[in-house]
C-alpha positions, 0 to 999 in steps of 0.5 A: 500500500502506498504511504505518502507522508509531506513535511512542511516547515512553517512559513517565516515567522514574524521577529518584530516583539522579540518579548513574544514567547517564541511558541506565539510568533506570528508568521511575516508578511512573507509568510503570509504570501509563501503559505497560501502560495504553496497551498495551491501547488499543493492543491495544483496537485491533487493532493488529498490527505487524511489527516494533518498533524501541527506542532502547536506553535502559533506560527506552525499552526497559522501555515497548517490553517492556510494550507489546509484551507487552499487544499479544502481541507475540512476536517480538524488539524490535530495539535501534537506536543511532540512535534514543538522543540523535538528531535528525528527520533520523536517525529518518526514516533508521531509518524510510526504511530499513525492509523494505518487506515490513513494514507496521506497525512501533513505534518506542519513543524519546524527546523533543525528537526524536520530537516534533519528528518527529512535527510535521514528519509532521503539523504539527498535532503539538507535544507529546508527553507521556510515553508518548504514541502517535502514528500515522500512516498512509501510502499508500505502495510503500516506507518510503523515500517517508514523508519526502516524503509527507503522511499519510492518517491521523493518530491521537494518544493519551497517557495523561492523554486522557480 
């Protein structure tokens, strides 16, 4: 069965109160832009998922409400703890630990670590900007083999890619 799995960073965040927490950065006015930008390649696409999954960082969950909005998606985004201030380790847990009844599924976080992840998926992965969108594509019976599986398909894009 084919698994497909899209990582996408946030969208840039705005720095201007430095005295905001950083969990409540909101996102710039680039990132107001690029969001709803890769939003509509996204749904340019076709793309469909099952479910999506945000860190709870307001600037995380601000790119998920736009992108999930562009895609029509109209079920709720689901809020994971574990996906703010993580590591390669505990979002491959989110992911192994999905419900093998989904196919498709977003999870909207941040950078070092979904760069990180993304390189260990695919080694030829060693960036990612600002709202970029990685996905990968996985023959697979359950979400719990993704950790040990090499990925049949690879596709990246972020905002700045001509």
């Amino acid at each position: 069965m084919k698994r497909t799995v899209f990582l996408i960073r946030h969208a840039k965040s705005s720095w201007n109160e430095i005295s905001l927490p950083d969990r409540e950065r909101p996102l710039a006015k680039r990132g107001q832009r690029d969001a709803p930008m890769m939003g509509r390649r996204l749904a340019s696409d076709k793309v469909k998922p099952d479910l999506i999954l945000s860190s709870p960082a307001y600037r995380a969950l601000s790119t998920a409400h736009i992108i999930a909005e562009t895609l029509d998606y109209q079920k709720g985004i689901v809020i994971d703890e574990r996906m703010y201030a993580s590591n390669t380790e505990t979002l491959l847990a989110v992911v192994s630990g999905l419900s093998d009844d989904l196919k498709c599924v977003m999870l909207f976080g941040h950078n070092p670590e979904f760069t990180e992840l993304a390189h260990r998926l695919s080694h030829k992965l060693i960036r990612m900007p600002t709202c970029a969108v990685v996905q990968f594509t996985f023959d697979a019976a359950s979400w719990s083999a993704i950790a040990t599986l090499k990925p049949d398909r690879v596709l990246f894009d972020y905002p700045k890619r001509k």
